[in-house]
C-alpha positions as CSV (number, residue, x, y, z in Angstrom):
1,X,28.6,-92.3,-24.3
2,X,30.4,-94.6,-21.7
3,X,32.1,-96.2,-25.1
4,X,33.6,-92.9,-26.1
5,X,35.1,-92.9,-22.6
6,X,36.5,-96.0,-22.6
7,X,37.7,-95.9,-26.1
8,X,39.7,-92.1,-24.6
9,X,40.9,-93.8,-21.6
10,X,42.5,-96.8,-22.9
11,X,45.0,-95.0,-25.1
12,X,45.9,-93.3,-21.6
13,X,46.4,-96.2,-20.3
14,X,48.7,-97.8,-22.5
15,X,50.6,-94.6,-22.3
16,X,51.2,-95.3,-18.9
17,X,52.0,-98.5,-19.3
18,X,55.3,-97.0,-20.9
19,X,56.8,-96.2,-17.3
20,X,57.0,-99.8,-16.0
21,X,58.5,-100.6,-19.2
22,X,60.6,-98.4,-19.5
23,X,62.0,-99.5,-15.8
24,X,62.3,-103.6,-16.7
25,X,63.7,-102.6,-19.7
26,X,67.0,-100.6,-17.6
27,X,66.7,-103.5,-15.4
28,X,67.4,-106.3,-18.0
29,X,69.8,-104.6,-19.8
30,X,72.3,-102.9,-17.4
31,X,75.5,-104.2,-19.2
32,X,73.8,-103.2,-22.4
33,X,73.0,-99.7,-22.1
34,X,76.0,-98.1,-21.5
35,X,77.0,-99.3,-25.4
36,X,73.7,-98.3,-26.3
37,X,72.9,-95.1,-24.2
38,X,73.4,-92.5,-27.9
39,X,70.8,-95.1,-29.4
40,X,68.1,-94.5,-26.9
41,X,68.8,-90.7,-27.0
42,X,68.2,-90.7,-30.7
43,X,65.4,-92.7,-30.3
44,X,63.6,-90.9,-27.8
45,X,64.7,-87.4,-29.7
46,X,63.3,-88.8,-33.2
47,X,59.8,-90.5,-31.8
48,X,59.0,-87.1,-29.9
49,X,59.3,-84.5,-33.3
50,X,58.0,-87.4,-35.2
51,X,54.7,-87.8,-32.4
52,X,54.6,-83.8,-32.9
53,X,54.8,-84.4,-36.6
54,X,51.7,-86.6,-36.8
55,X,50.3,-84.0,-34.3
56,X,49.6,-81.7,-37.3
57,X,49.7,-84.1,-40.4
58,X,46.4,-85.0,-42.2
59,X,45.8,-88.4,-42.1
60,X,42.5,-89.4,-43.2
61,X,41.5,-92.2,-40.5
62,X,41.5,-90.2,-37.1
63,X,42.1,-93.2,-35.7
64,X,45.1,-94.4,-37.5
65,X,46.7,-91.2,-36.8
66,X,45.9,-91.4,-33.0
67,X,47.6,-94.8,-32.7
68,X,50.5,-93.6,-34.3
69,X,50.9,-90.6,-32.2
70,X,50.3,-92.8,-29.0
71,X,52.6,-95.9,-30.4
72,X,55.6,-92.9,-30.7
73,X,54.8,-91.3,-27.3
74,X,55.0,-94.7,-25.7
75,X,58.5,-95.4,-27.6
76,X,59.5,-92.2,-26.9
77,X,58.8,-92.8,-23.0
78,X,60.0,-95.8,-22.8
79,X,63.5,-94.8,-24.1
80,X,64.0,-91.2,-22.1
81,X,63.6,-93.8,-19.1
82,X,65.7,-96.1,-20.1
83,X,68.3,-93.4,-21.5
84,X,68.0,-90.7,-18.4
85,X,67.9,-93.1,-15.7
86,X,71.1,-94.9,-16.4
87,X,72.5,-90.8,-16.5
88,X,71.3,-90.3,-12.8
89,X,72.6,-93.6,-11.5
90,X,76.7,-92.5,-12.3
């Protein structure tokens, strides 16, 4: 029981992990995102439908499919930070 918990939490966690991330990565690479500011859009665009994608695809391991859909969501944060902070900041 307490491993089933832990085993839903961590994901979560790692999830949330994307924010911090997301804020050193603006940090480190000011004089590089306003070249790459079209590439995080399309990144963050095409890791959300591809997260909602795997939402509803089969895959036969559940837990293969749930890392995937976490590994996207956590790109996908990562990147809208990155993207929509450096917007707010002009």
């Amino acid at each position: 029981m307490v491993t089933e918990i832990i085993n839903e939490i961590i994901p979560f966690m790692v999830l949330i992990s994307a924010i911090p991330a997301g804020y050193l990565l603006r940090h480190f690479t000011k004089e590089e995102m306003s070249q790459g500011k079209m590439y995080f859009k399309i990144l963050w665009t095409s890791s959300l439908v591809a997260a909602f994608i795997f939402l509803f695809v089969g895959l036969e391991n559940n837990i293969m499919k749930k890392s995937v859909i976490f590994s996207l969501l956590f790109i996908s944060i990562v990147s809208f930070i990155s993207w929509r902070q450096n917007d707010s900041k002009k």
